[in-house]
N, C-alpha and C positions, 0 to 999 in steps of 0.2 A: 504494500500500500504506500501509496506514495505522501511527501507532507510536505507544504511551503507556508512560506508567508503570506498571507492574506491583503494586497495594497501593500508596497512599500513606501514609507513614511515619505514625503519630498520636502529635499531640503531647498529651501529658498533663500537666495542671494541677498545680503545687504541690500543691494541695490533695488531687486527688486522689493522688498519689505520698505524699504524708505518711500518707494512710488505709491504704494499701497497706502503707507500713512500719509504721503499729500495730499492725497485723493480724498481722505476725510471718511473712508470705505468706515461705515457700520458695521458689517457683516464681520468682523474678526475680533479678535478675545489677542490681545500679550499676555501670554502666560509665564510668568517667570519663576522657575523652579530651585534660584539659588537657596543657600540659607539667607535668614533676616538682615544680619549683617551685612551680607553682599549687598543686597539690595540696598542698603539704606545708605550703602558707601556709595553706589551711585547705577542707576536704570531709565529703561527707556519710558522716557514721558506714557502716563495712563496702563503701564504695565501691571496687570494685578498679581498678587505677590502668593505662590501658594509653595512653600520648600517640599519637593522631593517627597522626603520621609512624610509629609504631613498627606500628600495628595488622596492617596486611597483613602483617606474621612472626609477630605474636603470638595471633593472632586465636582458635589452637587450646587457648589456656590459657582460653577462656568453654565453656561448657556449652550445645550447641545446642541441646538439651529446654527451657532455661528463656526465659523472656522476658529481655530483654536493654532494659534503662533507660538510655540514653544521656546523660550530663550533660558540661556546658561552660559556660564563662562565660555565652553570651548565645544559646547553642542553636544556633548555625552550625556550629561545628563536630562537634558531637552527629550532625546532620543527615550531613553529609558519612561521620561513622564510619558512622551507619546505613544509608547506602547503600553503602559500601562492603560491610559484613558483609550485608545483602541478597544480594550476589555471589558471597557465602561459602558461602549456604545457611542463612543464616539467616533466619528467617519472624515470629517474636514478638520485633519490636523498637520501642519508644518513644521517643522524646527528653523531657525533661523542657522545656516551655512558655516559654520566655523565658531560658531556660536558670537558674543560680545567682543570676542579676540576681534572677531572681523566687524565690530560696526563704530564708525568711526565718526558719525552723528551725532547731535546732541543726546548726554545724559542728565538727570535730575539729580539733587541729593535728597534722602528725607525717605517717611515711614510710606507704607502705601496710599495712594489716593483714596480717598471713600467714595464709595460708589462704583466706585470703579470693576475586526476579530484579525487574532493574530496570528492563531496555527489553525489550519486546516483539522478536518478531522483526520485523526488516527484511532483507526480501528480495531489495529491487530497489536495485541499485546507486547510482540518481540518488534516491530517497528517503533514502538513507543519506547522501549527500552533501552534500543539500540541509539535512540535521538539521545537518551539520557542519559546514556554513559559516553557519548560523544562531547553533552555538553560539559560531563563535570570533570571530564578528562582535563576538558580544554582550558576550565576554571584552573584545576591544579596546577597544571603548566604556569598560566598567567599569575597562582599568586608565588608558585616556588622561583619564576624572575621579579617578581614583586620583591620578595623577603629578600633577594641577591641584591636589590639596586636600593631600597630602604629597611639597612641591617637594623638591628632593633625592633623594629616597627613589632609591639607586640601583637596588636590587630591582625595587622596580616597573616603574620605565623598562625593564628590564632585560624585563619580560616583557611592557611593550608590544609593544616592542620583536620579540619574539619571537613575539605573537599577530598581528601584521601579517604576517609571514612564515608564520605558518599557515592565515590567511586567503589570501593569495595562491597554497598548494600546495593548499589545498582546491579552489580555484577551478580551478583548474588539472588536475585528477583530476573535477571538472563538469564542463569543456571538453571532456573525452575523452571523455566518459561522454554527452554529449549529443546529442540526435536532432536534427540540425537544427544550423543557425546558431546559437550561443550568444550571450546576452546580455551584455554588458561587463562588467566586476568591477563596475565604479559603476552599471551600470543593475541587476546584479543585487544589489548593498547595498541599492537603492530598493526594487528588488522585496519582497525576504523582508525586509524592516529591519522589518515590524509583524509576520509571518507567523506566527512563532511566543510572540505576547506575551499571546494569547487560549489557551492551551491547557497542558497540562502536559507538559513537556519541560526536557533540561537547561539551555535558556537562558532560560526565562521571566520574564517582567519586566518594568518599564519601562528601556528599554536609555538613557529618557534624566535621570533623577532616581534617584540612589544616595544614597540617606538613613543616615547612620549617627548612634549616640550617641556616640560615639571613635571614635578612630583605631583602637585594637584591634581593633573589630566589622568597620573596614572589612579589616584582614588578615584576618580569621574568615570574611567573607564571602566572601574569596577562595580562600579553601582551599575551603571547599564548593563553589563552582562548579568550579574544578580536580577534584575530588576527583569530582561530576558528569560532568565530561567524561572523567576519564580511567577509568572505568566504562563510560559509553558505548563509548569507544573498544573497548574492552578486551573486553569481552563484542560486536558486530559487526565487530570488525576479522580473524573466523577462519573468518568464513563466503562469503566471495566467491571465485570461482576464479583470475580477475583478478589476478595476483600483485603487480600494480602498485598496483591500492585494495589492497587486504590487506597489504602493505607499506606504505603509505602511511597508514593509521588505526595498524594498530600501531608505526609510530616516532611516531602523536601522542600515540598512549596512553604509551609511554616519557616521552616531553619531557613531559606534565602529571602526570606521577609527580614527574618530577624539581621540579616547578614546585611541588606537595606540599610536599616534603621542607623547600627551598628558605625555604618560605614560614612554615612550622612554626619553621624552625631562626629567621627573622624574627622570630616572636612570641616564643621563647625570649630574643632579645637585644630585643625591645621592653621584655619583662617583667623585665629586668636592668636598666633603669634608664643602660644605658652612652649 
């Protein structure tokens, strides 16, 4: 059975987002997903202010009729809000292109103004499997260069740490689920290790070159891919009769909720300077 993304997110240029605001266009929502601080150190005039971490409670104070403009520092976490409100029911959503890195327009200072689907169905149990031990392969990879390039970092380790242990209960929920003799965890890492790097899914990528401009982008990047998988999870983990996969995706979607929040609350004390 096969699975894609459902619409992919489009990202739109500075340039054209600044046409759009001259035009005095109704029809669209600035949604800005940094934390509080960011925002208030300086944002795009009438953007309303909703962080990341807070979106899944808040999500009902945007207006689903209008198109929804995603803004963040460097577009990652734009991306992540956008697929999350994708889940929501919402259909006209944009990220802004490079995020604020690239908009070189006037900004405001000050608090906010007042007033102011994503997987396809998957059917067959060992395709859904196979997506999820793809994704948290590729998690591990990205946080064991993570913990290489920010030594200390106990968070990270912290969710190596804990992506190693979801790769092993993935595998694990394969094993049951497989016709035949199953392949070893390590023969099946070699297996799917490129599988999913040609196609559109939540782990796409090169799982072996994580490029960032700072350290920030790399927290940013992390939350969007959490923020990916715990979608994933979240939207197939209510479809299998199997009470054991069904339990099994939905305690991962919990654990990369929490890995969200976790990682949000990081860039809040990154962006603090302590």
């Amino acid at each position: 059975m096969k699975f894609h993304l459902i619409d992919s997110i489009r990202a739109m240029s500075a340039v054209d987002m600044k046409k759009i605001m001259d035009g005095k266009t109704k029809g669209y929502i600035l949604l800005d997903v940094r934390q509080p601080e960011e925002y208030v150190a300086g944002h795009i005039p009438g953007a309303v202010s909703i962080p990341l971490g807070e979106l899944e409670h808040r999500y009902r104070e945007l207006e689903k009729g209008k198109r929804v403009i995603a803004l963040c520092r460097s577009g990652r976490r734009s991306m992540g809000a956008s697929l999350l409100l994708r889940g929501m029911g919402f259909r006209e959503i944009c990220i802004l292109d490079g995020g604020l890195l690239n908009w070189s327009c006037d900004m405001v200072k000050g608090p906010p103004e007042r007033g102011a689907e994503l997987v396809a169905d998957v059917v067959e149990a060992q395709e859904a499997l196979l997506l999820a031990f793809e994704n948290e392969n590729y998690l591990l990879a990205f946080y064991s260069d993570a913990c290489q390039r920010l030594g200390g970092n106990r968070l990270l380790s912290i969710l190596q740490e804990t992506e190693e242990k979801h790769v092993k209960t993935v595998y694990q929920e394969i094993t049951r689920h497989w016709n035949g003799h199953p392949p070893t965890l390590d023969e099946f890492k070699q297996r799917l290790g490129n599988r999913a790097r040609s196609r559109d899914n939540p782990g796409a990528g090169d799982q072996t070159e994580f490029e960032f401009r700072d350290d920030l982008e790399l927290l940013e990047a992390a939350i969007e891919m959490e923020v990916k998988a715990y979608e994933l999870y979240k939207r197939i983990g209510y479809q299998f009769e199997d009470a054991g996969l069904r339990n099994t995706l939905q305690r991962l979607a919990s654990e990369e909720r929490v890995h969200i929040q976790q990682l949000c609350g990081e860039i809040k004390y990154f962006n603090s300077g302590e």
